[in-house]
Phi, psi and omega in degrees: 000163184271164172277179163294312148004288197260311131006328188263331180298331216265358135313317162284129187274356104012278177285333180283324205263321185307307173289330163290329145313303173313301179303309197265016138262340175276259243261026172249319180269317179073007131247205207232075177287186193271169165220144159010166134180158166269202207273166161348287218266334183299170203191204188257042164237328163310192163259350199210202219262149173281196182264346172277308165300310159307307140341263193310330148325304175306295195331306178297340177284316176301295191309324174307298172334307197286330160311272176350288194305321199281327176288336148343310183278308174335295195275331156330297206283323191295299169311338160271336163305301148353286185299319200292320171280342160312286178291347184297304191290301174319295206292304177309302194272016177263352175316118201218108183331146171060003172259173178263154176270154159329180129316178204271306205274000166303296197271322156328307168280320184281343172256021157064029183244204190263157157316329194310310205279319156320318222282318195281001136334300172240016130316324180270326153313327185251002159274338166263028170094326151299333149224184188241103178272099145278085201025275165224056157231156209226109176232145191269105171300322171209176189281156156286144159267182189273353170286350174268350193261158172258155191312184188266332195284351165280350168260008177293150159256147174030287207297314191298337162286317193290330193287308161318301156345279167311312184291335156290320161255012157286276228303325192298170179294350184278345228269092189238165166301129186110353210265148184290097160280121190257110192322310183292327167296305179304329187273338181280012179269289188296318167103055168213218164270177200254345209268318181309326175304305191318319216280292189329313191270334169304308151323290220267336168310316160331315198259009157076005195275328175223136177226156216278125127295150138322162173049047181032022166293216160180165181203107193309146190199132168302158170232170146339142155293309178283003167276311184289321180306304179318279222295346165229073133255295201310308177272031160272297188272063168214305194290323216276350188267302194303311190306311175313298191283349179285305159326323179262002186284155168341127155301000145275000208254127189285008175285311174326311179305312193297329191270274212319329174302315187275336175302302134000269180273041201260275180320321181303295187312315200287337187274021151178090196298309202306297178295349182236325209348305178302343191268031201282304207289326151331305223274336166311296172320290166344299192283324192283338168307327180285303159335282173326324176291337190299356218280318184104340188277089181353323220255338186270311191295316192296254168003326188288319201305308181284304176331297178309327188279315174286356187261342192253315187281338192274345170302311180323332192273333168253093223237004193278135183028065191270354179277013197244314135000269153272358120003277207297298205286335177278328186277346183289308188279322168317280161335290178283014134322301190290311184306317173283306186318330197270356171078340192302089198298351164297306179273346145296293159283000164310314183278331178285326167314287186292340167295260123062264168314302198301327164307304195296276178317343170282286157342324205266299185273041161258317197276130169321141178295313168317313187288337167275342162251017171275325173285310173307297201296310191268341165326000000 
């Protein structure tokens, strides 16, 4: 950081005109050659910067640079790790004993990824053994198993780790209106740079939900009864769109697989309930999240991003018959299960309808009485 000192020069307008010089050559050139400056003994009685004083100015400059590039590379490299093992797991399981594989730029195009990234696909195939690479030939000797796969928390991508992250601590019991995010903690928890983080919390400030502090804070913040209402109209005619188009997907299409897996641990929760209950609010975020993907819509998925955070943190806040509750949302999503399964567009919406009201009224009575009418008062 500058000193007080140097801090005091940027008074002179002398000096202000030097710095200003400085800033549009470092960031038009990107180093640091000598420049103007005036001689030695000026200072801050003088017109211009000492040689020292610039030094230390450079100096400050560099090390900020060298911040930046690393956290670049940081997160660069964690995103390209990401894509290999992502894709690395999709391809292993498309794998059909005894056949031949594609070309490098063949398999490049069907998994949207670079050759580079293919290449080291099977490379990691053929050291384990799964296929046999004989120049330019590729034969799958046996299937992968789950000791070939990489875990799933490892296949997240970037945004979905920073995101977990983030949910976790709305989600927690600590988690009140007012409470302090600090940027820097979160990116050294998640293990990246600071500028991804930003971008992330930077998305969600927009819907007024968290807002910008000095020092790279943030500070979580309540809304409205009328806030809340907008926000499950908007996920109402989003969801009532996605439960339709999900009813219509293939009967190959692995969201099916995927609903039967969350239906399973619909059940898993109910055979003790009493003791799991609170894990209710995962597999809720989960199943509507499944929903959503059906839509195929950008603009529906990006919105679910919010959705999830404001129906899941404002439950922290009410916590009175919350096993009675969640009781009611599990028997609901059973009911709306069965309803997708039956493809039947009637009876589909019918069960989204009725989850749906019962969320929005759940919602209305999480927020404190006091908070809507202090945001009325102050309006």
């Amino acid at each position: 950081m500058f000193n007080s000192s140097l801090i005091d020069l940027i008074g002179h307008s002398d000096v202000r005109r030097q710095l200003i010089l400085f800033f549009i050559y470092n960031k038009h050139f990107g180093v640091n050659e000598e420049i103007v400056t005036a001689p030695e003994e000026s200072g801050p009685h003088g017109s211009g910067i000492t040689l020292l004083q610039l030094t230390a100015i450079r100096s400050w400059f560099r090390q900020r640079r060298r911040q930046r590039a690393a956290a670049t590379s940081e997160g660069e490299m964690a995103r390209q790790n990401t894509l290999f093992k992502e894709a690395y797991n999709r391809y292993a399981a498309r794998l059909k004993l005894g056949t031949e594989l594609p070309s490098e730029p063949e398999i490049a195009a069907e998994l949207g990824v670079s050759r580079s990234t293919a290449r080291a696909i099977l490379m990691r195939l053929s050291d384990a053994g799964i296929i046999l690479w004989n120049k330019r030939q590729k034969t799958v000797l046996r299937l992968p198993n789950q000791a070939d796969f990489f875990p799933k928390e490892e296949t997240d991508s970037l945004h979905d780790i920073i995101e977990r992250s983030f949910m976790m601590r709305i989600m927690s019991d600590e988690a009140q209106p007012g409470m302090q995010i600090n940027e820097l903690e979160l990116a050294r928890e998640i293990g990246t740079g600071t500028s991804v983080v930003r971008e992330f919390l930077i998305r969600f400030s927009r819907f007024g939900l968290i807002e910008k502090r000095p020092n790279s804070h943030w500070i979580l913040k309540g809304f409205t009864s009328e806030f809340a209402l907008e926000l499950a109209d908007v996920r109402e005619m989003f969801e009532l769109h996605s439960a339709a188009e999900f009813g219509r997907l293939p009967a190959n299409h692995r969201a099916w697989d995927d609903l039967k897996a969350i239906e399973r641990e619909h059940r898993e929760l109910l055979k003790d309930f009493d003791a799991h209950y609170r894990d209710f609010s995962r597999l809720d975020e989960k199943f509507h999240l499944l929903i959503h993907r059906a839509s195929s819509n950008r603009f529906i998925a990006d919105f679910y991003d919010v959705i999830a955070i404001v129906f899941h943190y404002h439950f922290q806040w009410n916590k009175a018959f919350a096993r009675e509750r969640n009781a009611r949302a599990v028997a609901e999503h059973l009911d709306y299960i069965a309803a997708l399964q039956s493809r039947d567009p009637q009876r589909i919406d019918a069960a989204c309808r009725t989850h749906l009201a019962s969320a929005r009224q759940t919602l209305l009575q999480s927020i404190p009485q006091t908070t809507g009418e202090t945001a009325g008062s102050a309006a």
